[in-house]
N, C-alpha and C positions, 0 to 999 in steps of 0.2 A: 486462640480459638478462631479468631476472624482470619486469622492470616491463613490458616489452615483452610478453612471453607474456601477461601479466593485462589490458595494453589488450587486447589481442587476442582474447582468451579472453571476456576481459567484454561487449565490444564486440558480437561474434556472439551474446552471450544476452540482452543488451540490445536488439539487434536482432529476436530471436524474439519478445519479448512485444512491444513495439512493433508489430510486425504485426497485433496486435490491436485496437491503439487505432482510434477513428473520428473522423480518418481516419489509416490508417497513416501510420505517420514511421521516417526512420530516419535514423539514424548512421554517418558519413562517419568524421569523425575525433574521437574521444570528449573529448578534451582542448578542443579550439574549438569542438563544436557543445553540452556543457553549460553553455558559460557564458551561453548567454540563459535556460537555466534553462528556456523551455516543453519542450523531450525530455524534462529530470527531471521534469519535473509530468506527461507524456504514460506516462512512465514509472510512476511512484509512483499514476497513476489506474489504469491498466491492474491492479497488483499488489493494491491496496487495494479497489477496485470504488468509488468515491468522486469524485464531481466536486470539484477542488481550485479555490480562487481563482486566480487569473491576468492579470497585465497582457497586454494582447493586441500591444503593439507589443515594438521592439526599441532601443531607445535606454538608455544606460546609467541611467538611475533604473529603466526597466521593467523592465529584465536582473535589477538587483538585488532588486529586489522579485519577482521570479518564484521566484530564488534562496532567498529567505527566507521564502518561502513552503513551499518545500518543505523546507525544517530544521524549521521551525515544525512542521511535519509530523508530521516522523519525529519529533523531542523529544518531541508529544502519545503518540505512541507509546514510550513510555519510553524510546529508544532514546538509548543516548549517543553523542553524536558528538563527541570529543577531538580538541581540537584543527583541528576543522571550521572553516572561517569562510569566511563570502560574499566577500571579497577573494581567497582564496586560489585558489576557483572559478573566480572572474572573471578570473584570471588565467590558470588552466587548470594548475595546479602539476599535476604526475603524481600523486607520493605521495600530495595529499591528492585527489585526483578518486580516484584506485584504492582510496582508503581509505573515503571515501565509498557508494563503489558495490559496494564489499565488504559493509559495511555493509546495504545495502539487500539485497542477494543472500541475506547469509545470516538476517535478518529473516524478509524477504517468502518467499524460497523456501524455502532448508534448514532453517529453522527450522519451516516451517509444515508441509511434508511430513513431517521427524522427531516431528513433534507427537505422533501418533496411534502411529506406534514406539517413541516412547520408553515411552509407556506398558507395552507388551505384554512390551519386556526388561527392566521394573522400573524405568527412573533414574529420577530426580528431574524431574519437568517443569512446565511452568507448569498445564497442564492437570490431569494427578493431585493437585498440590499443590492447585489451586481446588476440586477433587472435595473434599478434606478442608474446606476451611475456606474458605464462599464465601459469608458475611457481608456486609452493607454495612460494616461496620466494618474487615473483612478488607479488599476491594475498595480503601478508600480509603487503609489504609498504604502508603504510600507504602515507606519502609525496608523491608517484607518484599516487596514487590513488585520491588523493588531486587534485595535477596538472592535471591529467584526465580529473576529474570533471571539472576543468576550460574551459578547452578548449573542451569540449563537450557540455555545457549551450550555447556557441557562436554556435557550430556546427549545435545546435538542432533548433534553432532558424532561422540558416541559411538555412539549409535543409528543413524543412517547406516553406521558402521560396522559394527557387529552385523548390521545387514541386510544389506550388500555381505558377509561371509563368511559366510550363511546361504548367498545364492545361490550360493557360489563352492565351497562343502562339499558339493554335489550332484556335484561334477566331478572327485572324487579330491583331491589333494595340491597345491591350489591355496592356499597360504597370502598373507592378505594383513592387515600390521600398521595401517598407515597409508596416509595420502594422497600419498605419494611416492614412493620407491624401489619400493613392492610390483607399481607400474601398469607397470613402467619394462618387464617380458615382453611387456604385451598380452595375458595370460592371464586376468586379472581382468575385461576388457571382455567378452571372448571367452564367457567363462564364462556371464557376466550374461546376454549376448544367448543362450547356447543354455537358460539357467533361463528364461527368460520366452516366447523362441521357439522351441521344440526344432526341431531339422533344422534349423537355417541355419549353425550351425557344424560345424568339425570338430575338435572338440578335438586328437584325437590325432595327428593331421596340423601341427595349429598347433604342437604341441610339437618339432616339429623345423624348425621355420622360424625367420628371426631376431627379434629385438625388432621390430622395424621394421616389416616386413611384416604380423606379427601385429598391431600398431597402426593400420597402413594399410587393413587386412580388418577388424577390429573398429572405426572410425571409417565406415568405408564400408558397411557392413551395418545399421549404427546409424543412418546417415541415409537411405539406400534402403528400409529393411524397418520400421522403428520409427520414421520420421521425427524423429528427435534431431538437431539441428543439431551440423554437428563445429567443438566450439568451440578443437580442438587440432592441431596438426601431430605427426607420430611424432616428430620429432625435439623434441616438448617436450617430451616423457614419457621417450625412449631418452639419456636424460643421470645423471650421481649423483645430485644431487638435484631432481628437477621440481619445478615451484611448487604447493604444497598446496591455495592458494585456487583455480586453475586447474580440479586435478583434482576437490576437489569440487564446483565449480560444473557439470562437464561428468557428473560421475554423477549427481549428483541427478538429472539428467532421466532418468537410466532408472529411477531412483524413483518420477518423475515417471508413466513411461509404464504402471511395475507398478501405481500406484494407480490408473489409468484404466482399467486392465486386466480391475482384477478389483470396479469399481461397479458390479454388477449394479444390472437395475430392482428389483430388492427394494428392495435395498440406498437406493436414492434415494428408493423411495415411503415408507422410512420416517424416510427424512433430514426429506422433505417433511410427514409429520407431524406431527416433532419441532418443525420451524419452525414450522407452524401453533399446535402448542399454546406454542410461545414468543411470538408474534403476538397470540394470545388476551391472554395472561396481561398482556401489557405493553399492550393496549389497555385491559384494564379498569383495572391501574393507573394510565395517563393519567386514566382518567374519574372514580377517586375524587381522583385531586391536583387535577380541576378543582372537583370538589366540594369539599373539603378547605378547600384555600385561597381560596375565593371572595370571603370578608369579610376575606382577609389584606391584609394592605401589599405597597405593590409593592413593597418592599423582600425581604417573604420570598415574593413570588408568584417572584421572579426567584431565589430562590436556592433555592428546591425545585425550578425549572425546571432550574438549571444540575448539583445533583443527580442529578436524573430525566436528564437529557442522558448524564450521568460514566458512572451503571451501565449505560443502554440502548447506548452505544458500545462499553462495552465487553461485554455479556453477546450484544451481532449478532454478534461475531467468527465464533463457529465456524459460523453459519448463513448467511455471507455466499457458500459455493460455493455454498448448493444455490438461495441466493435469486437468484444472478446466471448460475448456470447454463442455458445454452441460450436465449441473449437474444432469439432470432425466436420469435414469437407459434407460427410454425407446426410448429415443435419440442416447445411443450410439451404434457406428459399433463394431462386435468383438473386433477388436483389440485394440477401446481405452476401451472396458470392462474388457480386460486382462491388460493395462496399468495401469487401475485405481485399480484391486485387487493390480500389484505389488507393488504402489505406497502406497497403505496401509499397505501391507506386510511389506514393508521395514522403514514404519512412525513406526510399532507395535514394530517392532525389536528395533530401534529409543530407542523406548519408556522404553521397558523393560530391556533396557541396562541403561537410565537412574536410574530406579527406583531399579536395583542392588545396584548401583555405591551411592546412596541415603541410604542403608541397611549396606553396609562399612563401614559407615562417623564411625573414631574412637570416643569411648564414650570419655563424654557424648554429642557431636553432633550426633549421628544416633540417641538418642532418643528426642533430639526436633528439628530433620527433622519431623521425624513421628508425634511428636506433631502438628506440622505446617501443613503437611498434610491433619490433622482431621481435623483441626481448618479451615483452607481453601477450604476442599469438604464440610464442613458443611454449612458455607459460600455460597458456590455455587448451596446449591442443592435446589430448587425452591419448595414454601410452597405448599401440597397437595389441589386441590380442592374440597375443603368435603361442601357439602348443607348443612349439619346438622352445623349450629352457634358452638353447643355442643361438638361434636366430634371435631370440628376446633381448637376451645380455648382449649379443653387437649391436640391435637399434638401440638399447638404450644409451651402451658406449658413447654411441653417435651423438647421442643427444645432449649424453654432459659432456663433449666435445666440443659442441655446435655453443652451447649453452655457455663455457669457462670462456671461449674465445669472445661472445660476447662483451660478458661480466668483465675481461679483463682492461676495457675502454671505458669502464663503469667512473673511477676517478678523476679521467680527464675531462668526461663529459660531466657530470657535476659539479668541478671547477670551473667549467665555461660555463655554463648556467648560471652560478652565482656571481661569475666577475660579468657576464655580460650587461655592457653598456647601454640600458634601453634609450637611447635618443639617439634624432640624424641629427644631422648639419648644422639643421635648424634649431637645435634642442627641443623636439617635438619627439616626442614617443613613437617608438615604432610598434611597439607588442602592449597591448592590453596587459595589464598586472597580472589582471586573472588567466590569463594564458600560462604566464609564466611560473606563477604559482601551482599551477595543474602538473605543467609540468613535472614542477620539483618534489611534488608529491608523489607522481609517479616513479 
C-alpha cells in the first residue's frame, strides 16, 4: 500500500516538472517508462538547468547507458545512492525506482527550497556552514562535505517543518509534529492555503467537517486557486499512518508557491546583481589561469582546468535560478539580458579553452580526441527531414558511410589508448588519469 501511494504521489510530481522540459514528456507508468533512462535525464535536466549526455535510441546498451549516465549525475553531486544499481532500474524493481526518485525529490526540491529556511531557524546547513568556511581547501574535503550532507538532510526536513507550524500558528490550535498522522484532519493544508491566500478558507467551518472532506477541499483549492498539482487522495492521508515521503513531497510545493510569492522585482534585481558580480569575478579568474599557465605542461594546463571546473560548478549553484529564470528573451528586464549574454560569454570562453586544451593532448591522443569528436557530433546530429523517401535513403546511406569508415579505426584507436605510455623522459606524467579515463569511456 505505501509503495503504491509513493508511485502515485511521485509520479504526479514527476509529472509537473516534466512539463517543463522542451519538449514536454510524461509518465504513464513510472516503473516501465524509467528504465530507458531518457524521462530520468528529461527529468534530472529540467531540476538541475543542465544539458545531460544521452543515447538517443532505445535498445538495451542505450537504455543502460542513459541510466548511468544519470547516476553518474547524481554521484557528481554528492549524492549517495545505496544500493542503486543500473540492473535494478532496468528491471523497474519498485523499492529501488521509489528510492531512487526519493532521492532526487528530496535533493533537487526539498532540499533546495529548505536551503534558505534553514538558515533563518538557525540548523546547521550546507549554505550557513560554507558562509563560515568557504576555502578552496574547504571546497575540496571531501569528509566534511560528507558530514555536511548529514547534518543538512536532518536540517532540511526540520526546516520544512518549522515553516509548516509557522503558517499553521496563525490559525489557533492547529498543532502539527510530523509528516504523518498531523495531515491525517486536513487542517494543516487548510491552514497553509488560508496563511498564503486569505479568504479561500474557512477554518472554522472546516473544524466541523470530517477528515475527508477537509482533504478533498484543501487538495481542491490547492490545485484550482494556487495551481499545486494534488499529488494525493484523502484517503492517503485519512489512515494511521500515511507515508511521510508522500506528504512532503506534496507540501513542499506550497513552499514552493510561498517563495514565488513573495520574489519581488527588488528582490531579483538584486539576485541579478549578485550573479553579475559572480560572472565578473570568475571571468577574470579564467583570464589570469590563461595567463598563468601559458608556458605550463599540458599535464598541469589540464589539471588547473579540471580545478577551475570543481569550484565554478560548484560556486554557479545558488545563482543557477536567477540565471535560468524566465528563459524567453521577451521576459527579461535589462539587466538579466546582460546577465544572460555574460553568462554565455563566459560558458564560450569555458568552452574554447576546453577544445585547446583537447588540440595539445600529446600524440597519438590529440588524434583520437579528434576522432571521438567526429564520431560523437555525428552521433548527435539529428536525421534531416526530407518528404522525398529518395533523397532520404541517400543521406542516410551517406551517413552509415560516413559513419562504418569511422567505426572501422575504432580498434586501433582503443588499442593505443590502453598501451599508451603516460610518462616523458622524465617519468613524469603527461595526461591526467582522468583525462585518460574519460577518454576510454567514451
Amino acid at each position: 500500500q505505501r509503495e503504491f501511494i509513493q508511485k502515485k504521489a511521485f509520479t504526479s510530481w514527476i509529472n509537473s516538472i516534466l512539463a517543463k522540459h522542451t519538449p514536454p514528456s510524461v509518465i504513464s507508468d513510472l516503473y516501465t517508462d524509467i528504465q530507458q533512462g531518457h524521462l530520468l535525464l528529461d527529468l534530472l535536466e529540467v531540476l538541475s538547468g543542465q544539458h545531460l549526455p544521452r543515447e538517443k535510441g532505445f535498445n538495451t546498451f542505450q537504455c543502460r547507458s542513459n541510466i548511468e549516465n544519470a547516476l553518474t549525475f547524481l554521484k557528481s553531486r554528492s549524492l549517495k545512492l545505496i544500493n542503486i544499481h543500473v540492473a535494478d532500474i532496468i528491471e523497474g524493481k519498485p523499492s529501488i525506482v521509489l528510492g531512487l526518485i526519493w532521492t532526487i525529490i528530496f535533493h533537487f526540491h526539498i532540499e533546495e527550497l529548505a536551503r534558505t529556511l534553514a538558515c533563518t531557524y538557525n540548523q546547521p546547513s550546507l549554505d550557513c556552514s560554507s558562509a563560515v568556511d568557504s576555502s578552496p581547501k574547504a571546497r575540496r574535503s571531501a569528509k566534511k562535505s560528507a558530514k555536511i550532507k548529514e547534518r543538512w538532510k536532518i536540517s532540511a526536513t526540520k526546516a520544512l517543518l518549522l515553516w509548516v507550524k509557522e503558517q499553521c500558528s496563525l490559525h489557533g490550535s492547529i498543532n502539527v509534529t510530523d509528516f504523518k498522522s498531523s495531515w491525517r484532519s486536513g487542517l494543516p493544508f487548510l491552514a497553509i492555503i488560508q496563511t498564503l491566500r486569505p479568504g479561500l478558507v474557512d477554518l472554522e467551518k472546516a473544524k466541523t467537517r470530517s477528515n475527508k472532506e477537509n482533504l478533498k477541499e484543501a487538495f481542491r483549492i490547492a490545485e484550482l486557486e494556487l495551481n499545486i498539482p494534488q499529488l494525493l487522495e484523502p484517503e492517503d492521508v485519512d489512515v494511521m499512518n500515511p507515508d511521510e515521503k508522500s506528504i512532503m513531497t506534496y507540501v513542499s510545493q506550497f513552499l514552493q508557491y510561498s517563495r514565488n510569492l513573495h520574489e519581488s522585482e527588488e528582490d531579483m534585481q538584486e539576485k541579478v546583481r549578485e550573479a553579475m558580480s559572480w560572472l565578473a569575478a570568475q571571468e577574470k579568474k579564467l583570464a589570469k589561469l590563461l595567463i598563468d599557465t601559458e608556458n605550463a605542461t599540458y599535464y598541469q594546463k589540464y589539471k588547473e582546468m579540471m580545478s577551475f571546473m570543481e569550484a565554478f560548478n560548484q560556486e554557479k549553484n545558488p545563482f543557477l535560478p536567477v540565471l535560468s529564470s524566465k528563459r524567453s528573451e521577451a521576459g527579461l528586464s535589462e539587466g538579466q539580458k546582460q546577465m544572460r549574454e555574460e553568462w554565455d560569454k563566459l560558458i564560450s570562453q569555458i568552452n574554447e579553452w576546453k577544445v585547446k586544451l583537447d588540440q595539445m593532448l600529446p600524440s597519438p591522443l590529440d588524434s583520437i580526441e579528434a576522432w571521438l569528436q567526429e564520431v560523437e557530433h555525428l552521433q548527435a546530429e539529428d536525421l534531416p527531414d526530407l518528404q522525398d523517401p529518395f533523397k532520404a535513403m541517400f543521406v542516410f546511406r551517406e551517413i552509415i558511410v560516413i559513419f562504418k569508415g569511422l567505426m572501422g579505426c575504432f580498434d586501433s584507436h582503443l588499442d593505443t589508448l590502453q598501451s599508451f605510455k603516460n610518462e616523458d623522459e622524465k617519468n613524469m606524467p603527461l595526461v591526467l588519469p582522468e583525462k585518460l579515463e574519460e577518454m576510454k569511456r567514451r
